[in-house]
N, C-alpha and C positions, 0 to 999 in steps of 0.2 A: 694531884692531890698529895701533901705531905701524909708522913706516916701519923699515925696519931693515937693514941690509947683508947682503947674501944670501951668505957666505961659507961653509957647509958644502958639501960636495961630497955629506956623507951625507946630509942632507938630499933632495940633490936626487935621488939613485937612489933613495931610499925614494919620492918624488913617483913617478917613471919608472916605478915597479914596481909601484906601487897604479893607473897610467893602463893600465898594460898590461893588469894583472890585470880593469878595467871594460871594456877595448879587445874581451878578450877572452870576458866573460860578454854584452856585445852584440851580438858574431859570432855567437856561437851562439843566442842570443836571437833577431836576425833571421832567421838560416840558419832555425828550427825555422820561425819566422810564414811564410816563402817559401814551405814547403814545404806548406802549408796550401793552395797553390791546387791542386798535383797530388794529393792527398788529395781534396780536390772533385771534380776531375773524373772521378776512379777509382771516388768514391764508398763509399773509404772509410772510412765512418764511426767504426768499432773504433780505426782508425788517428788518426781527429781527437780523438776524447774521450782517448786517448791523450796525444798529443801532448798537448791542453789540461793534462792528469793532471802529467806529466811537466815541462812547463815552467814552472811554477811553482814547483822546487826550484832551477830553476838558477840565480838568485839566491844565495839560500843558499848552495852550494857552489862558487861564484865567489868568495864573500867569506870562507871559511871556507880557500881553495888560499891568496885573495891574502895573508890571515893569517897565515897560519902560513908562507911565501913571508919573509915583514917579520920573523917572531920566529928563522926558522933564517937567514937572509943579513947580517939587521945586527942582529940584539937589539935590535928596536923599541922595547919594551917598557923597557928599560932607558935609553933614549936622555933626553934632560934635555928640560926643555918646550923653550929656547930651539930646541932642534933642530925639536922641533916646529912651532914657529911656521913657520919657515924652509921644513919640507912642506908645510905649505899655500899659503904664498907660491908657493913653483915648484910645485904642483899647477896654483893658478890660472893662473900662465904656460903650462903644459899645454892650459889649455881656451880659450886663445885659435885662432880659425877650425876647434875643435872641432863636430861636428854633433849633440851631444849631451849640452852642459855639465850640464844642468840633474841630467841622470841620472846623469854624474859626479862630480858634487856628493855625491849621495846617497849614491854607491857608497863614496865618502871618508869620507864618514861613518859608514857600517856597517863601514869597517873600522877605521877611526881606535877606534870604541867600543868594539870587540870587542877591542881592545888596552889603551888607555889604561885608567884612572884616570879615576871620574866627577867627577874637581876639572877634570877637562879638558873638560868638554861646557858650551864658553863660545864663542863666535865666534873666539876666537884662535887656534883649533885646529880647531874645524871649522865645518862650514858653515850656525850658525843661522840666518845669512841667507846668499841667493844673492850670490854675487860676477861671475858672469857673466850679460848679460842674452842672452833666448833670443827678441827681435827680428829679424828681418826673416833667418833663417839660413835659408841654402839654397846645398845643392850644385849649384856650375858647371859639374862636369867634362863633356864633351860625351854620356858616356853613360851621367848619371846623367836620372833621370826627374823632374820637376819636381813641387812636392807636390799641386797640382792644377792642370788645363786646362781650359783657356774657349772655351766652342762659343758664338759669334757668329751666331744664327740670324735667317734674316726671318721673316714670317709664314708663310710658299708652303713652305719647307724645312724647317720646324722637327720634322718626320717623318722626315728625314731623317738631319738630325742625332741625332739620336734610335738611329738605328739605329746609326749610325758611333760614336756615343758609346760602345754597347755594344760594338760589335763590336771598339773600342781597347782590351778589354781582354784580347783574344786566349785566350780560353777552348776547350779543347780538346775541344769539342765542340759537339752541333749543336742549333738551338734549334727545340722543335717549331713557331711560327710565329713568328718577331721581328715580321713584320712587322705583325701581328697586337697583338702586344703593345706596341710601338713606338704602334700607334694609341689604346688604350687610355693611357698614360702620355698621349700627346700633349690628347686629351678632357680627364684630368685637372687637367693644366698649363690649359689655356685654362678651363675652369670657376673653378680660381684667379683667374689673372688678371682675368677677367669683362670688364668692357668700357672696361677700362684700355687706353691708346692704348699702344700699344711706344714705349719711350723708345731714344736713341741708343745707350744702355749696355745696352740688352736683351742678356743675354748668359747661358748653362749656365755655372756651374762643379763639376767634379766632380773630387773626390780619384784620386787616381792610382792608389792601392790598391783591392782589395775588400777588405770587412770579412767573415772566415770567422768562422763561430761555429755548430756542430753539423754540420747537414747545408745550411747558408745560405750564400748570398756574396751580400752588402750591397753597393750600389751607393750612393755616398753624397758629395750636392752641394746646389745651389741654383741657384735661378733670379731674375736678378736685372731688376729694370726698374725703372729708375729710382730713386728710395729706398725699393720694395718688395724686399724678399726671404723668399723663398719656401722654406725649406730642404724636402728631401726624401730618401727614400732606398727601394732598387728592390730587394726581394729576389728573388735566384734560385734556384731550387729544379730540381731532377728528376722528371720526371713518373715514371711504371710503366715507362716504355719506355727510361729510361735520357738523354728529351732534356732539354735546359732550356724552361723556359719562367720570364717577369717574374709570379710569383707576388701580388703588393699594387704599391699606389705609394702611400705613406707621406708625406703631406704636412702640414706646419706643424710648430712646437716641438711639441706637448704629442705628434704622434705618437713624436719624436723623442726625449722623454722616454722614453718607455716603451721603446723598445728598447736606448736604453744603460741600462737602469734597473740599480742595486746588486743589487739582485736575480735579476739574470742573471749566464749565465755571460760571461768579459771575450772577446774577439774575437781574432781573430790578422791581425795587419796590417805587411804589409811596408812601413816606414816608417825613410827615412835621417834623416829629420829629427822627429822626433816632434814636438817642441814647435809645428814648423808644422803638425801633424795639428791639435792639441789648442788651436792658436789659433783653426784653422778651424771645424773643431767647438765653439768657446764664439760662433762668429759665430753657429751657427743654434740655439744654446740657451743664450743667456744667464746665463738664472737658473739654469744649472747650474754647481757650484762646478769648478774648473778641477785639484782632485784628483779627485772626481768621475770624469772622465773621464781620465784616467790610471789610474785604478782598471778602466778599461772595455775598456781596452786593453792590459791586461793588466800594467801599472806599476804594479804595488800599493806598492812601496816609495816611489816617489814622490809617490804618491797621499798615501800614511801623511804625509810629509815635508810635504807641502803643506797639509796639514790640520792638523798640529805647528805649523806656522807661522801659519795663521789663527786657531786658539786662542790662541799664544801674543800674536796682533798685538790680539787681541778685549780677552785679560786685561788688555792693556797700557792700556784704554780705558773699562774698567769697573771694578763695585765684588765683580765674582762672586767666589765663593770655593768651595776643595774642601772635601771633608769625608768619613770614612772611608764606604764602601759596606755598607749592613746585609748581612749574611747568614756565613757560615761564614768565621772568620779567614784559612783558606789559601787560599779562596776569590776572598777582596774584593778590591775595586780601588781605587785613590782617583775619587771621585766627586767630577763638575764639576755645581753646580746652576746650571749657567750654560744658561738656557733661551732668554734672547735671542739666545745662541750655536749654541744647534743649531737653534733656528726659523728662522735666514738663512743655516747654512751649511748643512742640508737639505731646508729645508722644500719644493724643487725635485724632489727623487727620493721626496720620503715623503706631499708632501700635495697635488700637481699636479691629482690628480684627484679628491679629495676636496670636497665641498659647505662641509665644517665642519672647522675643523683643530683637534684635540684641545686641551684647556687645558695652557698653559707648564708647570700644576703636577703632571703625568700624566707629563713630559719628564724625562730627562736622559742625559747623556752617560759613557760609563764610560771612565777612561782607565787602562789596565794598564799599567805600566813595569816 
């Protein structure tokens, strides 16, 4: 996009009105994940599958109010590109010391589409590529929660810490034995380790959220000494009786594959800053692609958006090609025989634990527009 003088005024209230409209489908988007810890502790369950049921529309009818919001207040839709351009430009100015550009990016995009004209789905108008980068954000304000804390243990207290770890995250109920469990975690951690000296950076870090998902809350961090790191995560559960108890301790990648797996349902996580979630989370699973895990957490649209963009950066690099999908015309999809493409952008969630990965020509990817 050339540089260009930012002179419309409608412009920029159409910016202001599409930030609010994202401002306000993330309120409630967090509001719903928050309440996912007193549904835990009530146990109600009915109430969480609910909830999971339910918030996955509000997407959709965020971007469906901020729409039609842009076509009754300024006739979006009629507006020239040049105007265009000029909302994205003050969009962008918007998502400076924002705590969740990435995702209103995306939101810009599903509304910008559902308006325009697909002569318009070009970077000049929205967001094929990111304009904000999603490095080192985190909120200051004094009481906001930091996206994870580091327990600094020695060898003599790290039972300790252990429990206070747990116990920060102030769960409204009682556990049938922590300290019990606390020992059991602790066994595991040192069998890790093995007979590794403690380095000076020996240190826990654990996300500041739990990960809710059915009747679970995910306890989910790493353990770090030295240039070993050890990801892990601690599920808790309810016995018969109504207490908690540290049901597994989940250590290394490949366990951690498996619980974010596509295959499951996506988690509820009170999170101000996502993209620092999902940085932390690609620390202790690499090989998992970083829509992936926005998909896990319940940002499927981003996840979609980020996966748009790997295809589209992959095409930019090879010789693959589409070609129409066999089966029922109102059916089909255009089909990507691009197997190099989906062997490194999944082969982490689909073939982790398999001995033998299926042949490239058994592969392909369907892409529906």
């Amino acid at each position: 996009m050339n540089a260009q003088r930012l002179d419309s005024a409608l412009a920029y209230e159409i910016a202001q009105a599409m930030m609010d409209g994202f401002n306000r489908h993330y309120d409630l988007f967090r509001s719903e994940s928050a309440q996912a810890k007193g549904r835990f502790e009530s146990q109600d369950w009915h109430g969480q599958q609910r909830a999971q049921r339910e918030r996955i529309e509000f997407y959709d009818l965020r971007v469906k109010e901020c729409s039609s919001r842009l076509e009754t207040e300024f006739k979006a839709g009629e507006q020239a590109s040049e105007v265009w351009q000029q909302v994205k430009l003050h969009y962008i100015g918007l998502l400076v010391d924002h705590f969740q550009p990435e995702l209103a990016e995306t939101f810009f995009n599903s509304v910008t589409t559902k308006i325009l004209d697909r002569s318009y789905f070009q970077n000049n108008f929205i967001f094929v590529r990111p304009a904000v980068s999603t490095e080192y954000i985190e909120n200051s304000e004094p009481d906001a929660k930091p996206t994870y804390k580091a327990w600094y243990p020695s060898e003599d207290n790290l039972h300790n810490i252990i429990v206070r770890m747990i116990g920060d995250f102030d769960l409204n109920c009682t556990f049938e034995n922590l300290e019990r469990d606390a020992n059991d975690i602790l066994r595991n951690v040192k069998q890790r380790l093995g007979q590794a000296k403690l380095r000076a950076n020996f240190q826990v870090q654990v996300l500041s959220s739990l990960f809710y998902r059915n009747k679970g809350a995910y306890v989910v961090g790493k353990v770090i000494n030295g240039f070993q790191e050890i990801p892990f995560a601690l599920p808790i559960l309810h016995n018969d009786h109504g207490q908690l108890l540290i049901d597994a301790a989940l250590f290394g990648e490949d366990d951690l594959h498996i619980l974010f797996s596509f295959a499951r349902a996506y988690f509820m996580v009170d999170m101000d800053v996502p993209s620092a979630y999902v940085q932390f989370l690609r620390s202790m699973m690499p090989r998992k692609p970083r829509a992936e895990i926005y998909n896990a957490l319940g940002l499927a649209k981003q996840g979609k958006t980020l996966f748009y963009r790997d295809l589209l950066y992959h095409q930019r690099h090879s010789t693959d090609k589409f070609r129409i999908a066999p089966g029922i015309k109102a059916w089909s999809c255009w089909c990507s025989t691009s197997h190099r493409f989906l062997l490194s952008s999944r082969s982490s969630k689909t073939f982790t634990h398999h001995k033998k990965t299926p042949p490239a020509s058994k592969l392909k990817v369907n892409i529906c527009w």
